[in-house]
Structures are given as structure tokens and as C-alpha cells.
N, C-alpha and C positions, 0 to 999 in steps of 0.2 A: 488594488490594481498593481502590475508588474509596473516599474517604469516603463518610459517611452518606448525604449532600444528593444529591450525586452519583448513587449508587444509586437512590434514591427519585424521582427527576429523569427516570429513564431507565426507569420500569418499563415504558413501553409501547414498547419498541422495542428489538429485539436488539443485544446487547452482548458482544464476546469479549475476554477479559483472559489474554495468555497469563503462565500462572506457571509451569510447569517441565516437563523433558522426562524419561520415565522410561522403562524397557528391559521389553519383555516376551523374558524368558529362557526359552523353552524348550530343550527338550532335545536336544542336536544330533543326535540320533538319529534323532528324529519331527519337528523344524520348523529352519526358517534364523530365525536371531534378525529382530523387527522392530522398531525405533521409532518410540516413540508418542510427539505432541503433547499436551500438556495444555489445556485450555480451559476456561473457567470463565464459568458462568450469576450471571451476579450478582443473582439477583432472590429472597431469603431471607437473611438475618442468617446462615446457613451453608448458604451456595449449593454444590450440587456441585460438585467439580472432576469431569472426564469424562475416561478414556482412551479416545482415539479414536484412530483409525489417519492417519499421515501420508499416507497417498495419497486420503484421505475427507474431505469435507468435513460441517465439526461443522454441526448442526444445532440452534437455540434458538429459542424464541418468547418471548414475554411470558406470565406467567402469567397472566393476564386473558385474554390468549386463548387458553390451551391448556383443555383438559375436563378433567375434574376425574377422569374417568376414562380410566386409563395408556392411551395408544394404540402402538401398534407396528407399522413397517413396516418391510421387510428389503429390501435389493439385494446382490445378488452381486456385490461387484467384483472377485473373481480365484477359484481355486479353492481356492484356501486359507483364503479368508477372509470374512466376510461383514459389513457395516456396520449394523446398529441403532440406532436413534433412538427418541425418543420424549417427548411429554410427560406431565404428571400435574399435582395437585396441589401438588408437593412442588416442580414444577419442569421443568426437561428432561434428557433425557439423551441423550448417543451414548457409544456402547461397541463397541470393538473384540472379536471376537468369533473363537474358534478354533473352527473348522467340527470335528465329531465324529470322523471318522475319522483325522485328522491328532492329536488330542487322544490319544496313547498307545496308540489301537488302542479308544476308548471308545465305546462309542451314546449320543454325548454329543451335542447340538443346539449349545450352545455355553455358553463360560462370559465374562464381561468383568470388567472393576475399575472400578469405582466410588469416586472416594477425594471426599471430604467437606472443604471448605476450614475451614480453623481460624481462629479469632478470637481475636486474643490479651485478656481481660481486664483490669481494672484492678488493679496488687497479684500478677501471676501472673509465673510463669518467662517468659520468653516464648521460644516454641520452632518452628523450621519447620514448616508444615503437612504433614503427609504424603504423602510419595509411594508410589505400591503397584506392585508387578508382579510377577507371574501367573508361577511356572514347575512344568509338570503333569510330576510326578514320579513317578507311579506307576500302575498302571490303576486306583485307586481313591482317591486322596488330589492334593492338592497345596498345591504351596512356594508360599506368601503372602510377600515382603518387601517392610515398610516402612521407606522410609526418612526416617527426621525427626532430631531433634535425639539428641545421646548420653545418655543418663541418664532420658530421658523415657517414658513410659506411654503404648504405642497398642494399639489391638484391629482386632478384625477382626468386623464381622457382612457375615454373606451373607444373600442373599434369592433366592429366587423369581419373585417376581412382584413388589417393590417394594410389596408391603401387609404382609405379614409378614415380621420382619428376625430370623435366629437370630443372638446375640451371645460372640463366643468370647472367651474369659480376657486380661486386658490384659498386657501382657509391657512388660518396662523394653528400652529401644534397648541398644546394647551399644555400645563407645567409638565404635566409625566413624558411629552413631546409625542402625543398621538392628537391625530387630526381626523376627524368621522365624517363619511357623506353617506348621505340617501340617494344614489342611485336609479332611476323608474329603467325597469328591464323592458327595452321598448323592442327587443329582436328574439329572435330563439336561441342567437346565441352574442356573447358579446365576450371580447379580452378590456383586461382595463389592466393600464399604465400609472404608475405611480411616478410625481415627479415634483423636484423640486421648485419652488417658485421665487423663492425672495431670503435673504439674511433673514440670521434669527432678532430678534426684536424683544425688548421685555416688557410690551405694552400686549397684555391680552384684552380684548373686549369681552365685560362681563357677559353672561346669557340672557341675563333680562334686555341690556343694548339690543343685542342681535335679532331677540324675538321680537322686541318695543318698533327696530326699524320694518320688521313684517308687518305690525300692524297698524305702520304708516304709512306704508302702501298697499295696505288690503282695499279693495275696491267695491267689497260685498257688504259693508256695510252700510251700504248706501242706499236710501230709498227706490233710488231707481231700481235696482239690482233684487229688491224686495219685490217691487211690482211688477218685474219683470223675467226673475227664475220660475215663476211656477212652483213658488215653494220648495224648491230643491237648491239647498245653499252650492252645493258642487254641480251645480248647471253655467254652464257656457250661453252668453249672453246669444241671439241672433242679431243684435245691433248693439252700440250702446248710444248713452246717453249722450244727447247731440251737443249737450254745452260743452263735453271735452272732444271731441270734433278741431276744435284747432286753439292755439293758446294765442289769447292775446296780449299786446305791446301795444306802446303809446300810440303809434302810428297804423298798424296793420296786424294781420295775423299770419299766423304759418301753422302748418300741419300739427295736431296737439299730441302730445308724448301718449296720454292714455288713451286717442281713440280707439271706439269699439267698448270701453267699459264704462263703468260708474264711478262714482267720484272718488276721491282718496285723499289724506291730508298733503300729499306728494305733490298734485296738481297743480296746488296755490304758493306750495314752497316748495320749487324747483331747483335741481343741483347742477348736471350737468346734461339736463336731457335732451337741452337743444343747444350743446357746444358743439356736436358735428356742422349742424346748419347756422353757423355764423354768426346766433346770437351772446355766445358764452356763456357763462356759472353764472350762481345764484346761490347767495350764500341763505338759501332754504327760505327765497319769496321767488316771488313773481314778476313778470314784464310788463303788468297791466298797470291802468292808472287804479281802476278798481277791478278787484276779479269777478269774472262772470260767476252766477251759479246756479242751479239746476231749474229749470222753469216749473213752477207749482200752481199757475195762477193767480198767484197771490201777488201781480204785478211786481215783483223784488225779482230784477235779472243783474244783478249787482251787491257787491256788501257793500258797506256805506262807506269803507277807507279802504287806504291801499293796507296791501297784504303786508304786514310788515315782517323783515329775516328775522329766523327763527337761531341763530347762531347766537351763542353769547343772552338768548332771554330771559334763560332760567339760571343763570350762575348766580350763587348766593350774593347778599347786598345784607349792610346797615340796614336798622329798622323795617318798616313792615315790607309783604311782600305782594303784589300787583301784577296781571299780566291784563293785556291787551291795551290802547289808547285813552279806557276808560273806564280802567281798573276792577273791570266787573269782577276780575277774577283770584281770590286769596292764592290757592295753590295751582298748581298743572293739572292736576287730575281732573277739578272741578273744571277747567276751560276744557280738557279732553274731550269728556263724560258730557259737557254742552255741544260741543262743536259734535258729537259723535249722532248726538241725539237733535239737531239741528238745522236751522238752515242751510246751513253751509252744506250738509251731506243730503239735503232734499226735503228734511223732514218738516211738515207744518208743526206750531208748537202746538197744538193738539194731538199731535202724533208722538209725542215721549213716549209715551207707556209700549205704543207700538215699538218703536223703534229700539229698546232697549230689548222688547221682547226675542225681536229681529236678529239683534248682534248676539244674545245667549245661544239663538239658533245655531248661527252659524260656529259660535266656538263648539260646541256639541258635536255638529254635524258634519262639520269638515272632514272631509277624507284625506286630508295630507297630499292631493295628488297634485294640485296646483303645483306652479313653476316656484312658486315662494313655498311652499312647502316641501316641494322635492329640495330645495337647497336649506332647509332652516328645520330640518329636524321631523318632520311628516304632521300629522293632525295634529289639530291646535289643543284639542281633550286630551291629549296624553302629554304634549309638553306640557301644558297648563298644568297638569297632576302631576307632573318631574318623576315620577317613579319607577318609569319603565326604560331596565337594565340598556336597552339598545339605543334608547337615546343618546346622541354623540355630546362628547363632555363641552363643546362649546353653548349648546343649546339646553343643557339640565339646570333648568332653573332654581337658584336659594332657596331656600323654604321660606321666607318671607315673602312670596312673588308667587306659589304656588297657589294654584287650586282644583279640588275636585268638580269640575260642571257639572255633572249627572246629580251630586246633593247640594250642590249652591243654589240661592234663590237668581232669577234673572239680572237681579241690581249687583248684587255681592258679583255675580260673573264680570260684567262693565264695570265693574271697583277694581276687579284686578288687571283687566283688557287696561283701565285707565293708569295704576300704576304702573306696571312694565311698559306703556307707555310713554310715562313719564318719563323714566328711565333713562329712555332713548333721546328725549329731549335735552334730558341734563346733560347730558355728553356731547351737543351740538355747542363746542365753546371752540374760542379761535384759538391758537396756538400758543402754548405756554410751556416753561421750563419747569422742570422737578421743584423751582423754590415756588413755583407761581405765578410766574414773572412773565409777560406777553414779549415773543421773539421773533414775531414773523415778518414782522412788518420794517421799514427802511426809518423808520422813526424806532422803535426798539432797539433795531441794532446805531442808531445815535447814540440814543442813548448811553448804549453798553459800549460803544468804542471813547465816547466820552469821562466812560465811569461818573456816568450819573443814575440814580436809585430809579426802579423800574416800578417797585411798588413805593405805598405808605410804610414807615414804618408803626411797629406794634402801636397802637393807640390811636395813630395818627388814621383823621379822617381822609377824605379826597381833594377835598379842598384846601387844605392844610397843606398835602404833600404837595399838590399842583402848583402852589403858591412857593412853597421852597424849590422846585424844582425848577421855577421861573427864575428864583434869586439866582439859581445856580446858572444856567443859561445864559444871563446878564452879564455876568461876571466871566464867560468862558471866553478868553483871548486867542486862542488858536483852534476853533472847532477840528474837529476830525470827521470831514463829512464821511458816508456812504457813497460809493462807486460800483460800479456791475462788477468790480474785483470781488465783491461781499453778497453777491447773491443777483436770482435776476427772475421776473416773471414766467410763469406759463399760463395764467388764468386772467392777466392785465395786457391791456395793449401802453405800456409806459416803462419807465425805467425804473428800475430797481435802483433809486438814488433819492440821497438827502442832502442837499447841496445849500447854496446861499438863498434860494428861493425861500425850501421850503422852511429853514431856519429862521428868515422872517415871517412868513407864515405863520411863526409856532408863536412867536415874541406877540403878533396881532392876535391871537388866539387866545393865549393864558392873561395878555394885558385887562387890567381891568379901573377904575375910578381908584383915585389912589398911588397909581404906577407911574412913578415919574421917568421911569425908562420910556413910556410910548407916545411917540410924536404924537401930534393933532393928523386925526381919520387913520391913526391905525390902533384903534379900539375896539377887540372885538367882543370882551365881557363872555365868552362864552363860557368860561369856567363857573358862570351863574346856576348854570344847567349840566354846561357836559362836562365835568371835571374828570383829569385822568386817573387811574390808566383804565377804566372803562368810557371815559366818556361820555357818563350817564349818570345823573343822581336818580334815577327811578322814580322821580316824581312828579307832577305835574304842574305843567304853565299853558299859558295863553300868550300866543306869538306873534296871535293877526293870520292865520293860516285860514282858521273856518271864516271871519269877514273877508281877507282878501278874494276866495271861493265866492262866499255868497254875493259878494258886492261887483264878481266880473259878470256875474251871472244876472243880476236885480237892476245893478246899477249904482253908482257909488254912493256911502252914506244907507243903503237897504239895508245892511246887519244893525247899524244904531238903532235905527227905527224898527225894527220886527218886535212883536211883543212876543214874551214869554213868562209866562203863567208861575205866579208863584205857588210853595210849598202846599199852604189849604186848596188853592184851585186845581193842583194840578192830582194832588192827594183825593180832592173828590170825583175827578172825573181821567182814570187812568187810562180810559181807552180810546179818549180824544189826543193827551199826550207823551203818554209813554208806550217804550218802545213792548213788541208784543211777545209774551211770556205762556207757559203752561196756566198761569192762571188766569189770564188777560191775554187767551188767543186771538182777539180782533180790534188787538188795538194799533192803534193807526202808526205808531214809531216815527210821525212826523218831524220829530226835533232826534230822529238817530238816522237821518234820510241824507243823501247826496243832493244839493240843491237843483233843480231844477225849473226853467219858463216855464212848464205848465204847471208845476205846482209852487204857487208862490209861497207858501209858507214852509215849504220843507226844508232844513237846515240840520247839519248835526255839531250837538251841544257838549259832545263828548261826555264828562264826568258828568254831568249836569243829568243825563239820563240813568246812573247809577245810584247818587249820593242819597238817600234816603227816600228810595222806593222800596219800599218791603217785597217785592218779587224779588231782590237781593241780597238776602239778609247776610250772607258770609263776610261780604266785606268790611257791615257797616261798619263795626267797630273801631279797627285801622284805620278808615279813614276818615273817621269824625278825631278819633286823638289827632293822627298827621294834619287835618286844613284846619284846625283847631290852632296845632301853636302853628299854621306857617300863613294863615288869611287874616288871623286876631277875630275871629267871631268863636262862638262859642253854641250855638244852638241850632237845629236846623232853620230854621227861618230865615236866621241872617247869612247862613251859609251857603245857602244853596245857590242866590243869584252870585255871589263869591267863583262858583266852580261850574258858569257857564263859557264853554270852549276851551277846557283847559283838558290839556291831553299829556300821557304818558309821554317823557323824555326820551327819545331812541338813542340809541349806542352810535359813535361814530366810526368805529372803527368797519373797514371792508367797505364802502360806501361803494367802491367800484362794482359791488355785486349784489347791489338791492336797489339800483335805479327803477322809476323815479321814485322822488322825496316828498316830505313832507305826511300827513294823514291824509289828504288830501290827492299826494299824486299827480302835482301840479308842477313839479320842477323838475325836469327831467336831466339835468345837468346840474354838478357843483356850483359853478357857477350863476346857475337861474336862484340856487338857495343863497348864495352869498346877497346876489342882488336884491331877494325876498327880504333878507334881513335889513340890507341900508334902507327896502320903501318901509317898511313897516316902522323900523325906529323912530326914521321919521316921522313918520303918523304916531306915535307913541310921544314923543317930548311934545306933540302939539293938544295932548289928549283926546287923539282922534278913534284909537281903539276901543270899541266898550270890553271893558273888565279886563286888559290890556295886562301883563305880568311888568310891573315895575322895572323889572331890570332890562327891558327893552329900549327903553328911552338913555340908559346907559350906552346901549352901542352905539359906536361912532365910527363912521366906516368911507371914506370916500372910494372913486372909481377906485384909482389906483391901487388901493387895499385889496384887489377883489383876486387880482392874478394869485399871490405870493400867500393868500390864505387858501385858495384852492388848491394850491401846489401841495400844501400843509396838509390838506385834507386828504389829500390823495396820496399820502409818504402814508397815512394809516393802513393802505390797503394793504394785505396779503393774500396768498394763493391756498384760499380756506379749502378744501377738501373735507 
């Protein structure tokens, strides 16, 4: 670009500035490659750049003399090809233009590329302008590649007629600094605009992430959507499934993100779908106490626990590895591959075989023409198989992650639907630095302006560091709080501060028997369970959560007294108490049930319904070693009434955006859980808990303790994205 002066010097008089030459690639099937010259109108602070054809000559005027409304004239220069021009307001254009029949066999008029010259700012990355070219891939869609800088953010709008511009999702370049989209050609003729979006950045999201998040919101895999296509996976629903109709919250509902379709794992772990309507983010759960989920007849219009954020669940951990409250699950894939083939998605558990049949269906079948598949690479059989050239490089999947559908068996298809799945889970983790280190949060950054250590060092467990990182604490005579100078919300309604609050907050928090730093009642032993910097040992306790439930519900003292069936009784008769499986479809799940007055015996036992039921064999192993050395039994028999209502440990970090708490769902404020913890201690040092986790009766907590650790609690939050 001329400088300013320059520019402004020259506005009544055509000006061509060549900047770069770019390839319109079609398809050798339907066209011979042709290049194009770039040319650029310098008469607007982001003058077009124009692909025009090298045998044509560009066409500009001064804006002062062009009409304010777009004029167009057309010449044939060969049969392949036609030349367009024009001015407007905005400026001039010429565009090289692929005549319709040549266009894939289309009744297309034609289509051009438009790319938009970039300005670099004061203070910004600075990054090549964009170059764009055109390759028409399919009778209804086409390949957009730009090319600019590696790591940087472009998009693509197309138009019509140069008065209204449609604007498509910006996408990061990938190392060689091209960026690909899939296009659907929804007019006869369309111009598309290349354009910068964002600095360059040198975090690229792998392709397995990108596809993993498609097939976390795909909604076709759903029973309903089974029963309800008519056999046609790329059929449009005429209703959908009336339980996503509206999302609910503790108190009420509102308008649901997915109605109109079928279910998806997006439904129950929500992000930002209903921050316009006032309820804000989700750091990937829900607003409910329990989530609804699809009506089967099978009396189940609920899971039995709340939903719990999926942020931060699968980052690796010491010893063995566990997902869900009650550990059903060794790895991701295996909770996937359930949850995919499952209740949760409609399915009776008589229906697996169905249901997996279902999902191969649909990877096979898919036409890429969905709105998730127009932005993520086209049908799922050909990303799946990664081999086809026109795939955009953010979406071609490693060979580890690939597969051919059309020779996989239906299961090996849902093995890989489950790994790239996974994928996209493992990457749901809260914010960290290059060493590992969590940064987002107004306790982090204490940390770090304190120069106190963020992680464990080499060896050192979590309790260990948490416990040194108290001594250090103790001992700091002039903290250096957090102020809104250091950062400030957009996802929280609170301050982005770490003050004297939440500083005692931290001291009642890490304090534990032993700590003669901590007055009387401000003992909160929580480092028993949630030691940092995750907050989480991944393993299981009994907190009084399922009795305080069952006992609002029964009556006080109802959980003591409930009988539950041991090892032989419950081993001979599985479909009176265990929950129900492909191979025990009718059995009753009454100890994995949400308590309720009409059914007096329904209660959920969490672990208790896992631990040495052969409908689960993956896990046993892990965790007969694990409650082995941490209960002191050794055999099933004696272990099992050991690991009735003991539940997976959650993460505390982000709390602001997984309300409410507990498995249960029962606390809907910091607060109500601070207060959960003084009743139940209580009831714990009087041995009032049955099978109660010892280090309960440790905490000691009065009112007063309740503010300055919820303050604490809440300096974890960050603005998770």
C-alpha cells in the first residue's frame, strides 16, 4: 500500500499496485488450472484486492466517479470464461468468473473471489493480507483457501450482489498459513471475500479436536432421530424431541438451545448457549439439579446425579483412572461408546446393538451438507478415511484417528467415532501456561505475584505441595494481593480480586489437624480430598451428600436404617438390585435412582453399584487395588458395604460455572455447600453418618468461617472458554 499522502494524492485517478499472484484450483476433471493476477484499488483505508484473470484487463475508476450504485458489465473472452467489472460505493471490482456449465455440471452464472487488502495496526501481530482461491468441489459446495500468515484468523463472507455480505466462522491458518472452508453454493452466483480475523497465535487445534467437537454436537445419533428420519440419516427432523424443548434450572425453564432436534452430548454440558438470555456459561454442565432425558417408558425422566463440567475431567492424574461419580468408567472412550449407545441418548439397554448399528449408519451416510458439516470439512466417510486431497488441512485427520467405514465392522466405526471423541474432551482443560501451570484464575495470579510455586515439584505429590504451599502462606508478611489492575471478568458477575478475604479463605481451606496456624472453627481439612492445584484427588468419599438427600426426602435417620443387600444377595438376584445393563435389561437400578416419596427404597449408592458387578468388568481391577489399600479390606465381601455412597471427588476450580453442587444437586450456592459441610461434620464426630469418610469429622468450621472460604472459593473461578 502507497502511504496515506500518497493515496489521498491520487484519489481522482486510476491506480494499480500489484500485490500477489494466486491459483484458482479447480478440479482437473471439469477445468485446466488458470492464474490469476492480483490488483488492488487503493481508494478506501481497506481497498479490495480483485482476482482478475491474467489474459483481462483490470478495470478501476476513482470513487468520485463511479455511482453509488453497483454497475455491471460482462465480456466473453473465451468459452470458459467471462470477465466482470464494476464499480459501487465501496469501490471497483473485476473478478474472474467460472461460466456455469464448466462449474461441476452446475446452473451456476458464475462465482469470483474478492479478497480485501489488510492493514496492519499499531500494537498488532503483523500478518500477510490474504490471499483466496476458488476450487468448486462438489455440485453444491466449495473449497475456499486462504492463504496468509501461520497461526492467524481469517474468514470468508460471500455476497450476492455486494449489498448484503453472509459471514462464515473464522478459522486459525495452519503452519504453511492456509486456512480451508467448505462453502454450500446456495445462489447461481455468489463473490466471496477473504478477510482477516484475529493475530497470529501459535496454538493450532489438532483435527481430531475439531471433528471430536462435531461429534459432540451431532444430534443424529440419538434414538429419537432413529425413530424418527425414516431411515434417511441426512433427513430434517418435522419436530424434535420434546425433552430438548426447553433447558432446565433449579427453579424454572427457558427456551432449550437444541429445540427441534435430538439429543447431543452439548445439551447436558452447555457453554455459552444461553449467555445471551441471562443465564451465563457453563463450564461443559448444566443448570439442572438433575438433567432431563428422552422419555422411553421406562419411567427414567432424569439421570440419577447432576450433570457434572466436563472441563478439566480427563487431564491426566497419579494412579488409576476413573470417570463419572461412580467410577463405572476406566477410560473416555469406554463412557463415550456408553453414553453414545445409552440412556442418556434414548437408547433402552436392549437397544446397543441397535444403536451402534445406527451411528455406523450415519458416519457412512452423511452427506457433509449439515451446517456442521459445511463448516468442519463435508461428510463424515471421507474425513473419517483422511485421504481426500480437498480436505482442508485443519480437519485431515493423523493416521491414528482414521478410518475406512465402508470396510470397518459397525463397532471398530464407534471405536473411532469414540476416540476422536475423546480427543475433544481431553482438550476441555482450564487455562494453563507452557510450564503447566494454571493462570487464570485471581488465586494463580497470587500465587505468581507472590512467587509462590504453581505446581508440585518433580516427585512431589499434591498433598505434599499443598501442604508446603500452606508453610509458605504462613510465613508471607506483606502479601501482594490481586486488584482489577491484574485482570477482570467477563463470564463472572464478581471481581477479579484476591484480597484479605479470600487470603483467609485459603489458610481455612489448606488448614488441617495438626496446623497450629488455625484458630478454633476455622478448620477446613479440605485438602483431605481436594488438594491443589487441581483440587481433586480423583478418588472417592462419603460426605453425607446421598443421606442428607435421602433423609430430606424419608425423614431423618431413613438412610441409617434402609437395608442394602450384600455381595451373595445382591450377586444372586441382579435385577432386583442392580442398575440395568445389556445384559440385565430389566433390572430395576433401584439403589442408582434419585430418592423419591413414592418409591421408598430408591436411593443412589454411587460406587456401591459398580464395585464387583460383573456387568463391569473394566474397572474392576483399579479399583479393588485403589479401596483395597485406602478402606483396609481386602475381598469383595468385606469391601463392598465399605464403598456404599462414596462418590468421585470433583474439581474445584470454576465453580462459578457448574452451579448447583454436590451429586446430588442440592446446593445451589457456595455457600449452601460450605453450610453442607459444618451439618454433616457434625453428624460425622457424633457417628451419625453410616459409612461416613473419616476425615469428615475433622472438619471444624463455624458460621463465621463460611464468608472468607466462599470468597476463596470463588478467587478459583476463571472466564473458561
Amino acid at each position: 500500500m502507497p502511504p496515506q499522502s500518497q493515496r489521498d494524492s491520487n484519489q481522482e485517478r486510476p491506480l494499480f499496485v500489484p500485490v500477489s499472484s494466486i491459483s484458482l484450483e479447480p478440479s482437473a476433471r471439469f477445468f485446466r488450472p488458470v492464474r490469476l493476477k492480483t490488483t488492488l484499488c487503493p481508494y478506501r483505508r481497506k481497498s479490495p484486492q480483485l482476482a482478475t484473470s491474467s489474459r483481462s484487463t483490470a478495470v478501476c475508476a476513482a470513487p468520485a466517479a463511479a455511482a453509488r450504485q453497483f454497475e455491471r458489465t460482462a465480456a466473453v473472452s473465451s468459452t470458459t470464461a467471462a470477465l466482470r467489472f464494476g464499480c459501487g460505493s465501496f469501490g471497483c471490482v473485476a473478478l474472474r468468473i467460472i461460466r456455469g456449465f464448466l462449474a461441476v455440471g452446475l446452473s451456476l452464472d458464475f462465482h469470483g473471489a474478492l479478497l480485501t487488502a489488510d492493514s496492519v495496526q499499531p500494537g498488532t501481530v503483523s500478518r500477510r493480507p490474504p490471499g483466496l482461491a476458488i476450487l468448486v468441489t462438489s455440485s453444491n459446495s466449495a473449497q475456499l483457501v486462504v492463504s496468509g500468515t501461520s497461526g492467524a484468523a481469517y474468514g470468508i463472507a460471500s455476497t450476492e450482489d455486494f449489498l448484503k455480505w453472509t459471514t462464515w466462522p473464522a478459522q486459525t491458518a495452519d503452519a504453511s498459513g492456509r486456512t480451508a472452508f467448505a462453502i454450500p453454493l446456495t445462489s447461481p452466483r455468489l463473490f466471496f471475500r477473504a478477510f482477516s480475523a484475529g493475530p497470529a497465535t501459535t496454538k493450532l487445534e489438532p483435527p481430531e479436536v475439531a471433528i471430536g467437537r462435531r461429534f459432540f454436537l451431532e444430534t443424529r445419533f440419538a434414538q429419537y432421530f432413529y425413530a424418527h428420519s425414516g431411515g434417511d440419516v441426512n433427513a430434517s427432523l418435522s419436530s424434535g424431541d420434546p425433552v430438548l424443548d426447553a433447558t432446565r434450572t433449579v427453579n424454572t425453564t427457558v427456551p432449550g438451545a437444541f429445540a427441534g432436534q435430538s439429543m447431543n452430548c452439548r445439551a447436558c454440558h452447555l457453554v455459552d448457549e444461553h449467555k445471551a438470555g441471562g443465564l451465563g456459561t457453563r463450564a461443559y454442565a448444566d443448570f439442572a439439579i438433575r438433567s432431563p432425558i428422552p422419555e422411553r417408558g421406562d419411567g427414567r425422566r432424569f439421570t440419577a446425579r447432576n450433570s457434572p463440567a466436563l472441563a478439566n475431567a480427563s487431564i491426566p492424574r497419579r494412579g488409576a483412572f476413573f470417570l463419572h461419580f461412580d467410577g463405572e468408567f476406566p477410560t473416555g472412550e469406554a463412557l463415550i461408546k456408553a453414553t453414545l449407545t445409552g440412556r442418556n441418548f434414548g437408547w433402552l439397554p436392549a437397544e446397543r446393538a441397535l444403536a451402534v448399528r445406527h451411528i455406523a449408519k450415519v458416519i457412512r451416510e452423511d452427506n457433509g451438507q449439515s451446517a456442521l458439516g459445511h463448516k468442519t470439512g463435508g461428510a463424515y466417510r471421507t474425513i473419517l478415511a483422511g485421504l481426500d486431497p480437498a480436505i482442508p488441512a485443519e480437519f485431515r485427520l493423523p493416521e491414528a484417528f482414521r478410518i475406512d467405514g465402508s470396510k470397518a465392522a459397525d463397532d471398530e466405526v464407534l471405536d473411532a467415532v469414540a476416540k476422536i471423541l475423546n480427543a475433544y474432551l481431553k482438550s476441555l482443560t482450564f487455562s494453563t501456561n507452557e510450564a503447566g501451570e494454571y493462570d487464570a484464575s485471581p488465586y494463580d495470579v497470587f500465587l505468581k505475584k507472590n512467587s509462590f510455586p504453581r505446581r508440585p515439584a518433580a516427585g512431589e505429590d499434591d498433598k505434599s505441595y499443598s501442604r508446603r504451599l500452606r508453610a509458605l502462606v504462613a510465613n508471607l508478611k506483606s502479601p501482594v494481593f490481586v486488584t482489577a489492575d491484574d485482570g477482570s471478568f467477563t463470564t463472572h458477575a464478581q471481581k477479579f480480586a484476591f484480597g484479605p478475604a479470600e487470603l483467609e479463605g485459603l489458610k481455612i481451606f489448606f488448614a488441617e489437624p495438626g496446623d497450629d496456624s488455625s484458630p478454633p472453627g476455622r478448620m477446613g481439612n479440605c485438602l483431605a480430598c481436594h488438594a491443589a492445584p487441581h483440587f481433586t484427588d480423583f478418588s472417592f468419599h462419603n460426605t453425607g451428600a446421598t443421606q442428607w438427600e435421602f433423609d430430606s426426602v424419608h425423614g431423618e435417620g431413613a438412610f441409617v436404617q434402609l437395608r442394602v443387600p450384600g455381595l451373595a444377595e445382591r450377586l444372586a438376584a441382579p435385577d432386583d438390585f442392580l442398575p440395568p445393563t445389556a445384559r440385565h435389561p430389566n433390572a430395576t437400578g433401584r439403589f442408582n435412582a434419585a430418592p423419591a416419596k413414592k418409591a421408598p427404597g430408591d436411593v443412589d449408592l454411587g460406587l456401591w453399584n459398580v464395585y464387583a458387578n460383573p456387568d463391569f468388568p473394566a474397572p474392576q481391577a483399579a479399583l479393588q487395588t485403589m479401596l483395597s489399600a485406602s478402606l483396609g479390606a481386602n475381598t469383595a465381601e468385606t469391601l463392598l458395604p465399605k464403598t456404599i455412597a462414596l462418590f468421585k471427588t470433583p474439581g474445584l476450580r470454576d465453580l462459578g460455572h457448574s452451579a448447583p453442587y454436590l451429586h446430588t444437586g442440592q446446593s445451589s450456592t457456595i455457600e449452601a455447600v460450605v453450610f453442607f459441610y459444618r451439618f454433616t461434620s457434625d453428624l460425622a464426630r457424633e457417628q451419625r453418618i453410616r459409612n461416613g469418610d473419616p476425615e469428615m469429622a475433622k472438619v471444624l468450621l463455624t458460621k463465621e468461617a463460611q464468608a472468607p472460604l466462599s470468597a476463596f472459593l470463588r478467587s478459583l473461578n476463571e472466564d473458561f472458554e
